[in-house]
Structure formats: structure tokens, C-alpha cells
N, C-alpha and C positions, 0 to 999 in steps of 0.2 A: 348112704353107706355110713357104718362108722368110722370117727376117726379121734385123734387127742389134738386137740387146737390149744397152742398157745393165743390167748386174749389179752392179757395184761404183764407186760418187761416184768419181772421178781416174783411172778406167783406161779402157780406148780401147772402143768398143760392139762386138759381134762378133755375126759369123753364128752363127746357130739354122735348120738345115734342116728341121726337125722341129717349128716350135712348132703349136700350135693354132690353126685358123683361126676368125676370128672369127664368131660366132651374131650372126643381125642381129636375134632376141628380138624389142623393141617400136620397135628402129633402124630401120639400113640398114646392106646392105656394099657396100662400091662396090672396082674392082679397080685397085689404086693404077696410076696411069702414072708418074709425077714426084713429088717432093719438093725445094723445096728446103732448105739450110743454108743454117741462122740464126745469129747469133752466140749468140743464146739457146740454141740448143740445146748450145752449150762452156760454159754459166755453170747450165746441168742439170746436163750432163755432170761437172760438179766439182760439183755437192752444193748449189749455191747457192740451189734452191728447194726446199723443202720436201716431196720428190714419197718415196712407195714404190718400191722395186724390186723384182722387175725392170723397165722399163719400153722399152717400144719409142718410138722420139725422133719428132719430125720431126712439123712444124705448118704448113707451106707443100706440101697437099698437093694434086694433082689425080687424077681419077681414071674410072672410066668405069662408069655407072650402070645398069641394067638396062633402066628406065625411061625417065632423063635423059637419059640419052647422056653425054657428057666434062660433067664438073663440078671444081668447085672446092669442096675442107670450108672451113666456117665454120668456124675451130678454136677462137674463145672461149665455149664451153659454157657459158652462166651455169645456176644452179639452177631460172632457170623461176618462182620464187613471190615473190623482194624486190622492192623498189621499182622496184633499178636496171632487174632483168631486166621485168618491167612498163614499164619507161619506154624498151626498148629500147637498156639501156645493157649489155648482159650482161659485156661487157669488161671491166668495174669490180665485178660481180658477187663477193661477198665469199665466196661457197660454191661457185667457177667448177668444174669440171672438165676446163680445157682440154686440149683435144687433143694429144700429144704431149709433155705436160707434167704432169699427172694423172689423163689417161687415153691409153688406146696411139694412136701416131699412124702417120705415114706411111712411114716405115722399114721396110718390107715389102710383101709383094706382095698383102698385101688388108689390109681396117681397116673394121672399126667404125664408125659415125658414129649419132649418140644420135638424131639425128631429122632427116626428108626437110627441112627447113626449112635446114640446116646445108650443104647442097649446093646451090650456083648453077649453073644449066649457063651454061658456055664458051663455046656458039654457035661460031664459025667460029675462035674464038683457040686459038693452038697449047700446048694444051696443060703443054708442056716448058717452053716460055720463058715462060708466064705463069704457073708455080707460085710464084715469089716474091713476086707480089702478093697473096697471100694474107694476109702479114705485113710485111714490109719496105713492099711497096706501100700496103698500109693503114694500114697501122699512120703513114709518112710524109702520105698521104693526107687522113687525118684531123686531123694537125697542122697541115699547111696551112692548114685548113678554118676553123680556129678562125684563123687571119689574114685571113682574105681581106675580112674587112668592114671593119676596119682600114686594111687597104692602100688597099680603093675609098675612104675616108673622106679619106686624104691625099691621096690623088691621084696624078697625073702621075707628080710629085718624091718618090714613096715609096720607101724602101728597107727592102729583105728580108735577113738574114746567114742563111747558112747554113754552122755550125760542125762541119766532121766531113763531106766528102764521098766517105766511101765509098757501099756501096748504096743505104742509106734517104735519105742526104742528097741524091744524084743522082738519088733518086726524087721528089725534096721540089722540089730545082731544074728538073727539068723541068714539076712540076704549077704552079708558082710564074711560069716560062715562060706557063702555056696558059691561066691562072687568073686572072694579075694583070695589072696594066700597072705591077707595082714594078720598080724597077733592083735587079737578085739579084747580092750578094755570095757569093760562096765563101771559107770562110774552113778551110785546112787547112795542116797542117806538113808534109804533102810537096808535093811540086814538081809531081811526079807526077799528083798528086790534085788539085792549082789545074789542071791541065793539061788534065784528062780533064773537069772540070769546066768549063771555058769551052768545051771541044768540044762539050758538050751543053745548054749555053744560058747558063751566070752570064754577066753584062756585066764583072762584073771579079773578081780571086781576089786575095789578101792572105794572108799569113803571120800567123794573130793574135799572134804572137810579137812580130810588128813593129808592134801595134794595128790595132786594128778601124774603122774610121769610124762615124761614129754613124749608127745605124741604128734603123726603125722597129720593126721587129720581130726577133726572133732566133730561129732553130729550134736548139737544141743537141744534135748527134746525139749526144755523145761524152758528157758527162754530168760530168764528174769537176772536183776542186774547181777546177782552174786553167781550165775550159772556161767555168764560171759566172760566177764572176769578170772573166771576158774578155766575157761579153754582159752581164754586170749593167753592166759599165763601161760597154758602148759606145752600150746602148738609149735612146735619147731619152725625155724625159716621156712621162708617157702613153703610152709604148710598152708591148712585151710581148714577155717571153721565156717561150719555151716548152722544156722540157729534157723530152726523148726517151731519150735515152741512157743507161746505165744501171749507168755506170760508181761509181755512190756518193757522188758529191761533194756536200758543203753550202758553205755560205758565209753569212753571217753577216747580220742582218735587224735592221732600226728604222728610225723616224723619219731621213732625212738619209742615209743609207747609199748611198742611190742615186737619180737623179731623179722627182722628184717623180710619183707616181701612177702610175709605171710597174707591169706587172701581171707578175708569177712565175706560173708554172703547170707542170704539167706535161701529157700528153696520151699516154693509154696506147691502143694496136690502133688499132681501129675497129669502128664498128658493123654487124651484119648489113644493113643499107639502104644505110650508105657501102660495102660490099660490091659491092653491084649497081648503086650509081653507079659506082664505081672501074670495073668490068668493062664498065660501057657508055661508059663515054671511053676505054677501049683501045680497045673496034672501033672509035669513031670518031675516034679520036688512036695509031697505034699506036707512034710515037716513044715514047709512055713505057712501053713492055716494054723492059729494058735486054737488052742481050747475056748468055747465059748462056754458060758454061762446061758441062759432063756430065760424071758419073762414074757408072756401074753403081754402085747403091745397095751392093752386096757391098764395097762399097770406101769405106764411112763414115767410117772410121775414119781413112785419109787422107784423107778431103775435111776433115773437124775439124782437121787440123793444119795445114791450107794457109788455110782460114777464118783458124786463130789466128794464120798466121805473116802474115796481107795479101798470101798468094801470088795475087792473082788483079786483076784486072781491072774482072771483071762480076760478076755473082752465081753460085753453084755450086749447081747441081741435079743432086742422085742421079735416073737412070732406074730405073723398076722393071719398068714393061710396058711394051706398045703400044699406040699411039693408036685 
């Protein structure tokens, strides 16, 4: 089969016409249709997790099942016997194998998938445009989730910030839209990005450059020290910041530092169950599949540089088959 393998941490992923197709042993293979690109897969791509190579990318995959029919991978593999994975948490799973990350993912024209449970059928959703709910969508999906009792708890006069409105924050503001009845800040440094964002539901956008209003809660897509700092300042008591993001940033912690009983967290993916919540508010909300962009998967290598440069819009999904 073909596929695009990364071989070497900081060089671009490339076709292999020849690799091996994958044994589906005590799995499944399912015949990839879409993938999409994650920023995660450019912070692989440079070495920053801990993975073996060669390895084939791509964890936002769909694909068409023997069986199923069009499915969507579960790509947080947990090991199946800890706590977490017993308690349904596999995404925090300390011994994970996820898909596309340490084990082959969707960068090619078939894939592996460890067990029938890791695949949700699609039902009537297109495929293409809802590969990036796999990750971006869940993964915002679930950060939400850990708000929304909060927000019902203030009421009315609640407010939501959301810092970083590219894909997962635009994903974040429209479930925040459908979810809550808070007044949703946008909060980003381009113009661009306040812009596309009020088009898709925030009530107002802010430069947090300029300060944030104080808000209930804070989602921080962006992650890095000057993003945490800008929600630690601006979260009300008893609020809650939640950082997504994955950019490295700490900021400094005690007694006084910041309003009182406010709660830090972070909020990694999502669960297999918020899987087939998320995909049962698409068919019945379909506003929150954003616009994709398409590239022929043969063409990874420029979709990663367009990802790094914020050449885009919506979200970029490599095709690989057909629906």
C-alpha cells in the first residue's frame, strides 16, 4: 500500500509505495478515507514525543469498515488493564499506544485499528469534513464539558474566554454556543481570528494583549507562559482555567497568587463515550463540523507547512479513498 512515513524527528514525512499492508491479527483494518492534520502531528514530526520510527502520522482518521460501514478510529489506545483504562479514562492511560503516535495511524491508504470498539460508525456524516472531530473536536469537546456545570451554576450573567481561536478554540466556541447560555469571549492576537470568530458565535472578541475581562471560566488553547498568565489574571474566584494547549508554559503557584479558589486544570482528548456523544450532536447540530480545506494525503508534507505557517482558515484534511 501507499503511505507518508515519517523516518527522521525534523525532516518532512514522505511517500512509501511499497510499505506493508497492515494484518488485522486480533484487530481490524478499516480502508482509510480522510485524515485530518493536527498541530500535534508537527510537535511528532520534530521529535517532541517520545515515539519509534519509522512511523506513519495522522490520528484524526475516518475510514470504511467491512462490517461498519464509514467509521471514525478512536485513536487513544489505552493499555486495557489500569485504573484509568477501567474507569473509561484510556486518554490519560499511562501505557497508551495511541494511534498515529505510537502506533501507525492514518497517513495511508489502510490502518490497523487494535479493536472493533476504537471505531464509531458515521451514520449519514460526511466523512471528509468530520475527520477532525476525532481530535481537535474532542479533544475541545471535552474541555468544554468540565465547564458547563459551572457556567449553569452562574447563570444568565456567565462568562466563558476562549484564548487561541484557531480550530479546537472555534470548536470550543461553537459547543459553548449550543451548550451554555454563557456570554463567550474570544480572545486572540489576530484580527483575523477575533473575526472568524464572532462569525461563528463569540458575543465579543478582545486582543488579550489589551486584557481580558474577567471571566468565569477560561479555555486556553494556546498554552504558553504569557496565555496562562492572561487567564490566571483575568478568572474570577472560584473560577476555572482550563489549558489545552500545548505550547509548554508554567506560571508560578501559592497562597495570594491569584483569586481566591480559583481551580487550574488541564483536560487532555476525550473519552470513547464523549466520542459518540460528540458524533450524536453533529447529526443533530451540524454547525459544529467547521469547513475543511483537502489535500491528497501524497501531499503531507505540504499540508505540515501550511498547518505551521496558519496558512488556513478551517481545518486541513489529507483524502486518501473514497466514501
Amino acid at each position: 500500500m501507499r503511505a507518508m512515513l515519517l523516518t527522521e524527528f525534523g525532516s518532512p514525512v514522505g511517500l512509501v509505495k511499497d510499505h506493508p499492508d497492515p494484518a488485522a491479527g486480533s484487530g481490524e483494518v478499516i480502508d482509510v478515507i480522510a485524515c485530518g492534520v493536527c498541530h500535534s502531528d508537527l510537535h511528532i514530526s520534530e521529535g517532541l514525543f517520545p515515539i519509534t520510527l519509522p512511523r506513519i502520522l495522522g490520528h484524526e482518521v475516518t475510514g470504511m469498515h467491512s462490517r461498519l460501514g464509514p467509521v471514525m478510529v478512536y485513536a487513544p489506545w489505552g493499555c486495557g488493564r489500569c485504573a484509568d483504562c477501567r474507569a473509561e479514562l484510556e486518554m490519560i492511560c499511562s501505557d497508551a499506544a495511541e494511534a498515529g503516535i505510537f502506533s501507525d495511524g492514518g497517513y495511508a491508504e489502510r490502518m490497523h485499528v487494535r479493536e472493533a470498539r476504537y471505531l464509531a460508525p458515521l451514520g449519514d456524516l460526511d466523512p471528509v469534513a468530520a475527520a477532525p472531530l476525532a481530535c481537535g473536536g474532542l479533544t475541545a469537546f471535552r474541555a468544554v464539558g468540565h465547564t458547563l456545570e459551572l457556567l449553569r451554576r452562574r447563570g444568565r450573567g456567565a462568562r466563558a474566554t476562549v484564548i487561541g481561536t484557531g480550530g479546537l478554540g472555534q470548536f470550543a466556541i461553537r459547543y459553548l454556543r449550543l451548550l451554555s447560555d454563557a456570554t463567550v469571549v474570544a480572545a486572540d492576537i489576530s484580527a483575523a481570528k477575533r473575526a472568524t470568530a464572532c462569525e461563528i458565535g463569540a458575543h465579543e472578541a478582545v486582543d488579550p494583549g489589551d486584557g481580558i475581562p474577567l471571566t468565569d471560566v477560561v479555555l486556553d488553547f494556546i498554552g504558553a507562559d504569557v496565555t496562562l498568565a492572561q487567564a490566571a489574571a483575568a478568572v474570577h474566584k472560584r473560577g476555572l482555567v482550563i489549558v489545552i494547549g500545548l505550547f509548554g508554559g508554567r506560571i508560578p503557584w501559592g497562597f495570594g497568587a491569584y483569586r481566591h479558589e480559583a481551580t487550574f486544570m488541564n483536560s487532555v482528548w476525550g473519552s470513547r463515550a464523549q466520542l459518540d456523544e460528540l458524533l450524536a450532536l453533529a447529526a443533530r447540530e451540524p454547525s459544529i463540523i467547521q469547513p475543511v480545506e483537502t489535500m491528497p494525503f501524497e501531499r503531507a508534507a505540504e499540508a505540515h507547512e501550511r498547518v505551521r505557517a496558519g496558512d488556513l482558515r478551517g481545518r486541513l484534511v489529507l483524502t486518501v479513498g473514497k466514501p
